[in-house]
C-alpha positions, 0 to 999 in steps of 0.5 A: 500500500506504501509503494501505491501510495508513493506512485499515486502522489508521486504521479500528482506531483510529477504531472505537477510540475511538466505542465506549464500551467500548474501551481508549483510542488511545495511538498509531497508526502506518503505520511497518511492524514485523516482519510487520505493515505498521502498529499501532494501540496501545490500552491501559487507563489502570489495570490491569483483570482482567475485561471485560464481555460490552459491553466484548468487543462492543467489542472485536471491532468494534475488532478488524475496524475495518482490514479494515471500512475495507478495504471501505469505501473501497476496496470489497475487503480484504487479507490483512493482516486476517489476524492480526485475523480470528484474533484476533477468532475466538478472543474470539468462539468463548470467549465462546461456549464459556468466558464462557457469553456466547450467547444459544443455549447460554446460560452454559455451558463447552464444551470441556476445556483441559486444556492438552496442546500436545505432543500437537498436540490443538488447541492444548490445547482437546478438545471434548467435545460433540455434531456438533449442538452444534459446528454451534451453537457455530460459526453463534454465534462466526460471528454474533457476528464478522457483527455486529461486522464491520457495527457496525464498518462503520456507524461507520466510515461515520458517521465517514468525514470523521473518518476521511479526516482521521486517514488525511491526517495518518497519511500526513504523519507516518507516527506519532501519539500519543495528543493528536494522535488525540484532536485529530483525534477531536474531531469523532467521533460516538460510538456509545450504550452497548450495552442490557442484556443478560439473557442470554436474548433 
């Protein structure tokens, strides 16, 4: 379970780090915390307000890099990619209905979140659109988890030395902080900066 748990975060941190657009690593560790077995801590190094539709692609492939590595290296995943899953699905599915961030619907805000939580109306978000258009909206937030789940997996597998070697000192010392990880991440091949995006392919 140590050795999954070193790959899981290991691959967080890993797809971290060669994207261009993700906050740095400050720390990583396989020491458990309440439910979790481990953390990856990615953080900005000045306050931001707002993201980029790249900089959220970079995010979800950060998000699925545990369960990416998962499969990798030990050809299955575990329900510790939980928490992530949820996560990513949630940035996915509002930059579909809230950021007018797909390429299908195009810059529109679906969905009324008129936050009524005591009601139990799916956690303060009523849809007000078509069967049709719900179809779209899931095969979209589907597309986009698809997408980041392979990106992760491709620079994982570009990186697998890289990886093998953050995993054999996460083993050794359970915590790294942020000039250990970028010591280890010298070697890593970074992945280009994401095309424009009109908005309209």
């Amino acid at each position: 379970e140590k050795l999954i748990t070193a790959y899981h975060e290991g691959g967080h941190a890993l797809v971290a780090a060669a994207l261009p657009g993700t906050d740095p690593v400050h720390k990583v560790t396989i020491l458990p915390r309440g439910r979790a077995l481990g953390y990856t801590m990615v953080l900005p190094d000045e306050d931001k307000y707002s993201q980029t539709r790249s900089e959220m692609l970079d995010r979800l492939a950060y998000m699925l890099g545990g369960m990416a590595a998962e499969a990798l290296i030990f050809h299955d995943v575990t329900s510790g990619a939980g928490n992530d899953i949820e996560k990513a699905t949630a940035l996915a599915r509002a930059m579909v209905t809230q950021y007018g961030m797909s390429e299908r619907l195009g810059a529109i805000k679906l969905g009324d979140s008129n936050s009524e939580p005591f009601l139990g109306r799916d956690m303060g978000h009523q849809r007000n659109y078509s069967e049709e258009v719900a179809a779209v909206v899931d095969a979209e937030v589907k597309a986009l988890l698809g997408n980041a789940h392979q990106e992760a997996f491709d620079t994982l597998a570009e990186n697998r030395d890289v990886l093998d070697a953050l995993v054999l000192e996460l083993l050794d010392k359970e915590t790294l902080d942020k000039a250990e990880i970028a010591r280890i991440f010298e070697p890593l091949r970074l992945h280009p900066p994401r095309p424009a995006w009109t908005g309209s392919e």
